[in-house]
MILOKOL-257965 format. One record per residue: residue in one letter; x, y, z of N, C-alpha, C, O in turn; residue number from 0. Coordinates in steps of 0.2 Angstrom, whole numbers, plus 5000, padded with zeros to 4 digits. Each point is the difference from the previous one (the first is absolute). Example, Ala and Ser with C-alpha at 12.3 -4.5 7.8 and 13.67 -1.06 7.14 Angstrom:
('A' (5066 4972 5039) (4996 5006 5000) (5004 5006 5000) (5005 4999 5003) 0);
('S' (4993 5006 4993) (5004 5006 5001) (4996 5005 5003) (5003 5006 5001) 1);
***
This chain:
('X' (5095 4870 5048) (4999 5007 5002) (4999 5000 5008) (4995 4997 5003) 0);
('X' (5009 5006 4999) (5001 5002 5008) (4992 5004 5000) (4998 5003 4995) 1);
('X' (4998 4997 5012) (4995 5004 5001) (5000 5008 5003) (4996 5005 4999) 2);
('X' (5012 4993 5004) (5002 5007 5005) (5004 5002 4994) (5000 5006 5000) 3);
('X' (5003 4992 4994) (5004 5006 4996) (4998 5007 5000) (4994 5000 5000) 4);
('X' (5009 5007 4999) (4999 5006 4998) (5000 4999 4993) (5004 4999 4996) 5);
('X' (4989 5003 5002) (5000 5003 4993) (5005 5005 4997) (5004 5003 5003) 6);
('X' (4994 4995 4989) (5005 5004 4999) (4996 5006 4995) (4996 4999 4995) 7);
('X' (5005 5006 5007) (4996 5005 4998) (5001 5002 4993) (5006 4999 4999) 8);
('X' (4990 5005 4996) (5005 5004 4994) (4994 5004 4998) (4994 4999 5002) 9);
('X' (5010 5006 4993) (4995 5007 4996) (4997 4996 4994) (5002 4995 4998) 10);
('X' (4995 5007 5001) (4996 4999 4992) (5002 5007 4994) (5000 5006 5001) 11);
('X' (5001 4991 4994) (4998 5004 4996) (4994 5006 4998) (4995 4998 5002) 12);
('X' (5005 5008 4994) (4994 5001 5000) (4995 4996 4995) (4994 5000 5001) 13);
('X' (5010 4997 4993) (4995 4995 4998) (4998 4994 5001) (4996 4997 4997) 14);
('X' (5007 5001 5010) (4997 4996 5005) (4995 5003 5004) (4995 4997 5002) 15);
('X' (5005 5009 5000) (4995 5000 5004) (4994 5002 4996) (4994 4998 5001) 16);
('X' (5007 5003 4995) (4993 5002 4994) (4997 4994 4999) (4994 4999 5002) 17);
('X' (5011 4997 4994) (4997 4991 5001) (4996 4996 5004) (4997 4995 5000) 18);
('X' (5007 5009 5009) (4997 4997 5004) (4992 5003 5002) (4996 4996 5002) 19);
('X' (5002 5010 4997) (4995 5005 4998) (4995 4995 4994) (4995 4997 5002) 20);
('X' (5007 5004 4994) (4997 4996 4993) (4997 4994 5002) (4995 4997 4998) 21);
('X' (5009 4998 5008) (4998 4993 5001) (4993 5001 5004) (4996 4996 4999) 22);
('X' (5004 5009 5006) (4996 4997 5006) (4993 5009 4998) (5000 5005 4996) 23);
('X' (4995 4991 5009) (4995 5005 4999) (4998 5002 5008) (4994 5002 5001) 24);
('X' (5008 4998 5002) (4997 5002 5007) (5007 5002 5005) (5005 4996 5001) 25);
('X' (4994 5010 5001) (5005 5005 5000) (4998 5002 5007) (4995 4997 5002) 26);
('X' (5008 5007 5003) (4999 5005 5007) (5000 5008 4996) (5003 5000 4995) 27);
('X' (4995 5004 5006) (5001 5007 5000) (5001 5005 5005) (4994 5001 5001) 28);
('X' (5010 5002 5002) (5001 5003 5005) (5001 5008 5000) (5004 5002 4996) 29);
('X' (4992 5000 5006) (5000 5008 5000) (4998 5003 5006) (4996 4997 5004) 30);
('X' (5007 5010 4997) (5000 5004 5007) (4997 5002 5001) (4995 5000 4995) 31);
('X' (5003 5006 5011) (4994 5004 5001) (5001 5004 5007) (4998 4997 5005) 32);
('X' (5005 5009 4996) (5002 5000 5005) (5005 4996 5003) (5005 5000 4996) 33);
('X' (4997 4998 5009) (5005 4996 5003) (4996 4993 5000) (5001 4997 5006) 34);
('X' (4995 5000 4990) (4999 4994 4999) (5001 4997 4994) (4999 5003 4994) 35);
('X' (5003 4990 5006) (5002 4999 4995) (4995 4992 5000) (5000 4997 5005) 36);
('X' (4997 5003 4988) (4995 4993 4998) (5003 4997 4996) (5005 5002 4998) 37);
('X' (4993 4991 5001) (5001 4996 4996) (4994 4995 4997) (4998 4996 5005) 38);
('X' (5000 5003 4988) (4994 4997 5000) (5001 4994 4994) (5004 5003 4996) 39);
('X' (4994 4991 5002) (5000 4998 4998) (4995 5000 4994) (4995 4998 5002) 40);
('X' (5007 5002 4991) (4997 5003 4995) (5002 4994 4994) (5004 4996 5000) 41);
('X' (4992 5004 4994) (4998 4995 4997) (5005 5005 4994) (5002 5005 5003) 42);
('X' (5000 4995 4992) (5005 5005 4995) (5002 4996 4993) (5002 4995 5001) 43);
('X' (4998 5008 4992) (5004 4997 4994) (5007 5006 4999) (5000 5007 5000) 44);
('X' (5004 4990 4999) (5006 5005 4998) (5002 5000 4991) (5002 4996 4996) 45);
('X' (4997 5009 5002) (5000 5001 4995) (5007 5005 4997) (4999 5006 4998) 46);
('X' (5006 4993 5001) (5007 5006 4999) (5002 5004 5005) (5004 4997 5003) 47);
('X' (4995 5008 5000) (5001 5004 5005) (4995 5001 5004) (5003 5002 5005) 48);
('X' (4989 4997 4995) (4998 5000 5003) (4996 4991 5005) (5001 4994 5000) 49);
('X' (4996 5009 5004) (4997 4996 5002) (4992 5002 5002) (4997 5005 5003) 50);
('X' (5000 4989 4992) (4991 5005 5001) (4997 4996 5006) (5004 4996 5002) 51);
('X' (4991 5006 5002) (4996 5000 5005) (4994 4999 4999) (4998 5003 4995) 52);
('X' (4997 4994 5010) (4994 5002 5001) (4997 4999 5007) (5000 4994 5002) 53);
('X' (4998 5009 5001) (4999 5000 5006) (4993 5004 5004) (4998 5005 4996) 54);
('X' (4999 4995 5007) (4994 5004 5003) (5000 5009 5003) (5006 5002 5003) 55);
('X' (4988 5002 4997) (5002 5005 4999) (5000 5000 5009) (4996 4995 5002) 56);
('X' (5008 5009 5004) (5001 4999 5008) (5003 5003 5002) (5003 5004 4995) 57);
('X' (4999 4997 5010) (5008 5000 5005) (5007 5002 4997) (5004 5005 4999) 58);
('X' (4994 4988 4998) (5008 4998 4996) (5000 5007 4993) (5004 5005 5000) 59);
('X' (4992 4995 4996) (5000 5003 4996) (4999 5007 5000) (5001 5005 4996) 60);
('X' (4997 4996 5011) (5000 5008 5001) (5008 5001 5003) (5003 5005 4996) 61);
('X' (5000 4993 5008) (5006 5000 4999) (5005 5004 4995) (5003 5005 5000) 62);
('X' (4995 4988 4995) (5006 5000 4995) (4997 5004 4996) (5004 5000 4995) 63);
('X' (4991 5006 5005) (4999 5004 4996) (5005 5008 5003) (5002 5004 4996) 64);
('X' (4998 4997 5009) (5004 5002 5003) (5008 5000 5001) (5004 5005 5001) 65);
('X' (4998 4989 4999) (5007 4997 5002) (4999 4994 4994) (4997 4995 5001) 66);
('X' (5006 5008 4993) (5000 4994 4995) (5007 4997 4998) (5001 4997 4995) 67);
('X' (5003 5004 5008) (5008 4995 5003) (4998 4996 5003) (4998 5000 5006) 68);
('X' (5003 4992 4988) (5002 4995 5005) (5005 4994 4999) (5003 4999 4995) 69);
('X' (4996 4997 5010) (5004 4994 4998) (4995 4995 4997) (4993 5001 5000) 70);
('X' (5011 4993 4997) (4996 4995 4996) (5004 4994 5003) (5006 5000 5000) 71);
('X' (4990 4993 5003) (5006 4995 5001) (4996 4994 4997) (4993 4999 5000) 72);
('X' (5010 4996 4997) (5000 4997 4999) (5004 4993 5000) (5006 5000 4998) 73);
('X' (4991 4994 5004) (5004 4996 5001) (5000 4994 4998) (4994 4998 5000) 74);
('X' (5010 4995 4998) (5000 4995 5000) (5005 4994 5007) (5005 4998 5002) 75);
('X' (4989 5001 4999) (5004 4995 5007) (4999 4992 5000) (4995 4996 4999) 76);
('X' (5012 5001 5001) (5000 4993 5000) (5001 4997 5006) (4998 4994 5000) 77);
('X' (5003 5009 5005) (5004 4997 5007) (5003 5006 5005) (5003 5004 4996) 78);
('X' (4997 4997 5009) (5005 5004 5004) (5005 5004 4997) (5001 5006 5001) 79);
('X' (5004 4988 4995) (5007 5003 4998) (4998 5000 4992) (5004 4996 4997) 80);
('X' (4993 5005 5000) (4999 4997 4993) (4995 5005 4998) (4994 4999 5001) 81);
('X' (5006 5009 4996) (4994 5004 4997) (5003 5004 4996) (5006 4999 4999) 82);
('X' (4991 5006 4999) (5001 5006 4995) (4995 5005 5000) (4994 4999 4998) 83);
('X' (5009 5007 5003) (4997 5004 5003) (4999 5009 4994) (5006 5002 5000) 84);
('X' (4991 5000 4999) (5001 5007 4995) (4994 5004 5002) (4994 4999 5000) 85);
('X' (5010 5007 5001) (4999 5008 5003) (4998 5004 4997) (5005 5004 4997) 86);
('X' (4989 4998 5001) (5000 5005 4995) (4999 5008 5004) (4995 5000 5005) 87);
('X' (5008 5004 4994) (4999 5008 5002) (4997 5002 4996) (5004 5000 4996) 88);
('X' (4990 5003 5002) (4997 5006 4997) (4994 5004 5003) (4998 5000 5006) 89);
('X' (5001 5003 4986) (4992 5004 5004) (4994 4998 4996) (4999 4999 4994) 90);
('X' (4997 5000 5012) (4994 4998 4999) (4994 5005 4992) (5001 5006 4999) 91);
('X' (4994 4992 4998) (4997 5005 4995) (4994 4994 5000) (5000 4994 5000) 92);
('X' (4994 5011 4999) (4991 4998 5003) (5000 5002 4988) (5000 5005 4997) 93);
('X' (4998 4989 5003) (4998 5000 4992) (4992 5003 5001) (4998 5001 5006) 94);
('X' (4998 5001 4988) (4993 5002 4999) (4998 4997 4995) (5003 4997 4996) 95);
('X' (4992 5002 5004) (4995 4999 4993) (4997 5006 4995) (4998 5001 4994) 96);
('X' (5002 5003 5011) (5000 5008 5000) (5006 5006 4998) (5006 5000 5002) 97);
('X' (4991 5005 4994) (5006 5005 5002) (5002 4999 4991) (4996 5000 4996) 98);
('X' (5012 5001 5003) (5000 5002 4993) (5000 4993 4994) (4998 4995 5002) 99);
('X' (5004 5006 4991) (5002 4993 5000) (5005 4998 5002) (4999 4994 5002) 100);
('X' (5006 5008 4999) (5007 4996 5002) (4998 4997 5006) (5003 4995 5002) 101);
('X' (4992 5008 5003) (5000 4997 5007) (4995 4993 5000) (4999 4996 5005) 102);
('X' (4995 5005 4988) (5000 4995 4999) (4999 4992 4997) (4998 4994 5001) 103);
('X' (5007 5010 4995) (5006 4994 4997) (5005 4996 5004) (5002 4995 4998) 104);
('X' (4998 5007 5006) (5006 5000 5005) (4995 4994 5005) (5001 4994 5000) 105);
('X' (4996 5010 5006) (4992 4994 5000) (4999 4995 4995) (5003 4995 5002) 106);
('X' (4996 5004 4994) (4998 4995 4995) (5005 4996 5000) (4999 4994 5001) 107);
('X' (5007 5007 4997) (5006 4996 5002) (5000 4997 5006) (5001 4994 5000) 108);
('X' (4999 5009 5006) (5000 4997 5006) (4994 4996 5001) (5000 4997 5005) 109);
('X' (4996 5003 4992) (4996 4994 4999) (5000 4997 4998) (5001 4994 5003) 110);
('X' (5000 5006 4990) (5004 4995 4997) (5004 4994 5002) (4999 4995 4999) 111);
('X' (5008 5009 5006) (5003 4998 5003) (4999 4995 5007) (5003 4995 5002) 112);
('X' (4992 5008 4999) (4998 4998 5007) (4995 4992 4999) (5002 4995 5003) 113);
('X' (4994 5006 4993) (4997 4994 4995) (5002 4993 5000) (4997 4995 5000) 114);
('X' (5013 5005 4998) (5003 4996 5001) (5002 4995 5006) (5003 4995 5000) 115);
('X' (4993 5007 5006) (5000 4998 5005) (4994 4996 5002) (4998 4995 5002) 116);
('X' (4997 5014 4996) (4995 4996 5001) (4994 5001 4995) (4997 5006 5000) 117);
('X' (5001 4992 4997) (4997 4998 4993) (4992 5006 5000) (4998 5004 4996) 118);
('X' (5000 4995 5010) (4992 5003 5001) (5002 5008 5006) (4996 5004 5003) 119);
('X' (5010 4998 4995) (5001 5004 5008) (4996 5005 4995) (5001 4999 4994) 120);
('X' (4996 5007 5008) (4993 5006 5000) (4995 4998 4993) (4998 5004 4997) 121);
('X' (5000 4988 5003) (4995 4997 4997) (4993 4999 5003) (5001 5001 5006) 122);
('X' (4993 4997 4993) (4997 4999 5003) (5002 4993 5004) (5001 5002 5006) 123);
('X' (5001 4993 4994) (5003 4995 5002) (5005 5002 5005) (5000 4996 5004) 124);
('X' (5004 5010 4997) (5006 5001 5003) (4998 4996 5010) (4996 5002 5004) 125);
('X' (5008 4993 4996) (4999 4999 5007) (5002 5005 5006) (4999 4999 5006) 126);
('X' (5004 5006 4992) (5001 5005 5004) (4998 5007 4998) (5004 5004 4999) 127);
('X' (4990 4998 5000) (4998 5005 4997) (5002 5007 5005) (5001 5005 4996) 128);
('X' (5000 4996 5010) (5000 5004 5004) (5007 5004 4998) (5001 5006 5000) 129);
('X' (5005 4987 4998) (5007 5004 4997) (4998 5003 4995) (4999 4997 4995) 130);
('X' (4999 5010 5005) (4999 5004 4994) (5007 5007 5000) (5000 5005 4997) 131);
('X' (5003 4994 5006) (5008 5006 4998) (5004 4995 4998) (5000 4994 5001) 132);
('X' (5004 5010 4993) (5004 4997 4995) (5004 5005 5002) (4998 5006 5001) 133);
('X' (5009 4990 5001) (5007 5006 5000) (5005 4994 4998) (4998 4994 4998) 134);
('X' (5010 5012 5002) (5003 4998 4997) (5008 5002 5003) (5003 5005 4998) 135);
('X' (4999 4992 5005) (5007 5000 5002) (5006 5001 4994) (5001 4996 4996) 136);
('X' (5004 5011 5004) (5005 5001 4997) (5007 4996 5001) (5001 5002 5005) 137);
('X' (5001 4995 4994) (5006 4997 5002) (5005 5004 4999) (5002 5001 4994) 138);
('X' (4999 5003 5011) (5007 5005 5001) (5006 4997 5000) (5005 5002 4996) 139);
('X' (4996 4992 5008) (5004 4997 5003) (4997 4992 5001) (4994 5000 5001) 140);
('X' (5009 4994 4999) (5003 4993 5001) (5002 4998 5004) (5002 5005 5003) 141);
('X' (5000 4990 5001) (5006 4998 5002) (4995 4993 5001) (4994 5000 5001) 142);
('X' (5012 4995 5000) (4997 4993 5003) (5008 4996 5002) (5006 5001 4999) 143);
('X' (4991 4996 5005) (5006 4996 5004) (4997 4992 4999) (4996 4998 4996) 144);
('X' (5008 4997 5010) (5000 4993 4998) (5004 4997 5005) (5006 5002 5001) 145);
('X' (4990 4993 5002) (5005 4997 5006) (4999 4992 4997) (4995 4997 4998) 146);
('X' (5011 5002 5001) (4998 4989 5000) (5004 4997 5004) (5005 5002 5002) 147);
('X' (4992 4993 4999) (5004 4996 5007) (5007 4997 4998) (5001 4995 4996) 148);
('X' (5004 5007 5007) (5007 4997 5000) (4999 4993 5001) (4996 4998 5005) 149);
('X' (5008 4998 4990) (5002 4991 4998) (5005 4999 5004) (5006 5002 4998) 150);
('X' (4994 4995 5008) (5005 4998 5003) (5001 4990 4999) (4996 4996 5001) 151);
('X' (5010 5003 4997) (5001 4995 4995) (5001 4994 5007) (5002 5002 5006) 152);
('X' (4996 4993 4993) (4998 4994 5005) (5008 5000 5003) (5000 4999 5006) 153);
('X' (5005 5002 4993) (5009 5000 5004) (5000 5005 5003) (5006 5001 5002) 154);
('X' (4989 5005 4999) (5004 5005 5002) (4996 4999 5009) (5001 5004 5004) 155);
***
């Protein structure tokens, strides 16, 4: 393999990029505010269309209560010319433990959910007790791409 070759670029599927969703657990989330735009890197289990969250109450979260449109990235990186990459567009939603039953069934799931990552998350053991907001990302939209390094054969 040549080191200067161009990649060769291509789309993914959408059940590629879900799968690439499903594999990994540590995601970017990026959302606006004004003419700023942020990017933070968040811990996440993806479950069908959504994608759950746990994060501390701040900044960030007063934001996104405001401006709940955002992007979702995710990545797997092998090498420079070698990764795969999926985009999620939706809108952000703040779960309760609180409020009716469906909103806390819905909670309870998202724990559940969230559980699978991390075993102790809102126990007395939780190593990070401070993440007390549960949300949840809609997956409106997909896309993922993929660069792999072009094989340039030893005669050429």
């Amino acid at each position: 393999m040549h080191p200067d070759a161009d990649p060769q670029f291509g789309v993914h599927s959408h059940e590629a990029a879900m799968e690439l969703l499903q594999r990994n657990h540590v995601g970017r989330l990026a959302f606006t505010h004004h003419d700023r735009v942020d990017i933070e890197p968040i811990s996440y289990v993806n479950e069908g269309d959504w994608i759950y969250l746990r994060t501390s109450p701040g900044a960030k979260t007063g934001t996104l209560r405001h401006h709940p449109w955002v992007a979702f990235e995710v990545d797997e990186v092998h090498g420079p010319n070698h990764w795969d990459s999926a985009v999620v567009r939706g809108t952000i939603y703040w779960l309760s433990s609180e409020g009716s039953a469906v909103e806390q069934a819905v909670y309870q799931h998202a724990l559940t959910i969230l559980r699978r990552l991390d075993a102790h998350a809102l126990t007395p053991q939780d190593a990070t007790p401070h993440r007390t907001e549960l949300l949840r990302i809609h997956v409106n939209e997909v896309s993922a791409r993929s660069a792999r390094p072009t094989i340039i054969s030893p005669n050429e």
